[in-house]
N, C-alpha and C positions, 0 to 999 in steps of 0.2 A: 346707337349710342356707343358701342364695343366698334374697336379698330377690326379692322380687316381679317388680321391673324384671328383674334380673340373669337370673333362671330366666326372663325368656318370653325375654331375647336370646339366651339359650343353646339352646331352645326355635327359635326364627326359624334359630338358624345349624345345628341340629341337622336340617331339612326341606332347605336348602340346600345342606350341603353332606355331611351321611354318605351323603347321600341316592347321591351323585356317585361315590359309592368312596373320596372324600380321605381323607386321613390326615391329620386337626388337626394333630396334632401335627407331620409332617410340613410340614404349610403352613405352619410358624411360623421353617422356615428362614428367612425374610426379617427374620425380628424379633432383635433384637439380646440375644443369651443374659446374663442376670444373671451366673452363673460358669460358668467351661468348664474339663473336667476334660479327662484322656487321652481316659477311654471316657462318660463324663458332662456333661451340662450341665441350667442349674439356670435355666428360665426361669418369664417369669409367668403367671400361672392369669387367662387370658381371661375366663373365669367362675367368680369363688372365691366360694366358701360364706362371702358379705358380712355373715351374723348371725353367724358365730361366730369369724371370721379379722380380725385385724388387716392380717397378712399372709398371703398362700397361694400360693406359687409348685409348680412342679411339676420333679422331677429327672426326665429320659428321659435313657434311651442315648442317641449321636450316630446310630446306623443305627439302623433302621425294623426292630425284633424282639419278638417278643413272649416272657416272662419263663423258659420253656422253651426258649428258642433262644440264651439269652445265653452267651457263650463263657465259659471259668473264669476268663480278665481282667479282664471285664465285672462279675461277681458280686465276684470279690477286691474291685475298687476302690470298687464300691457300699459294700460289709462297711465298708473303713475311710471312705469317707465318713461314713456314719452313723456311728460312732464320735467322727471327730470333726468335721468342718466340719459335716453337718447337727445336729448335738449340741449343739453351741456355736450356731447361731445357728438353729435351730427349737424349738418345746416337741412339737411332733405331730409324726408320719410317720402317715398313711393310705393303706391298700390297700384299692381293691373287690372284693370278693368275682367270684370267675369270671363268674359268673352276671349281675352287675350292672357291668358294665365297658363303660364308652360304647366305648371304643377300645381291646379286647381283643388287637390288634396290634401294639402299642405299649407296649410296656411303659413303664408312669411311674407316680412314689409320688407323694403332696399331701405339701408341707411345710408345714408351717402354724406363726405366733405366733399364740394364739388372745386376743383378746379380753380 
């Protein structure tokens, strides 16, 4: 779903840096979050799916958890997110399957305006 370019640089930073134990997501404390909830924020997709997204940002908890560990705060405020701020301003919500999860410890949805 990423153009050419886009999957080899995600490709290049995927040898660099999961290699290391990082946590992407994690590393992206330094980057300035789109919206900040309580337990949410809504940043952007370093390497979005360029053929089918207009836009593709990603919502992560603000701690380092994976989607099993989220406390019942975490879950409540996701629930009325998706109801209404990612509702109102995305057409997609995507999850990868267990199995296909670059960053399995992390829990985070793709919001996506598609194309």
């Amino acid at each position: 779903m990423r153009t050419k370019k886009t999957e080899e640089r995600y490709r290049r930073y995927q040898k660099t840096h999961f290699r290391l134990g990082q946590c992407t997501l994690c590393d992206r404390k330094k980057v300035k979050p789109r919206k900040v909830f309580h337990y949410w924020k809504i940043i952007n997709n370093w390497f979005p799916w360029d053929l089918i997204a207009k836009t593709h940002h990603l919502i992560i908890p603000k701690r380092h958890v994976a989607y099993d560990k989220l406390n019942r705060k975490e879950k409540s405020e996701l629930e009325k997110l998706k109801l209404g701020y990612i509702n109102n301003h995305y057409g997609i919500i995507a999850e990868a399957t267990h199995r296909k999860k670059s960053i399995p410890d992390h829990f985070h949805l793709h919001l996506i305006t598609p194309k």
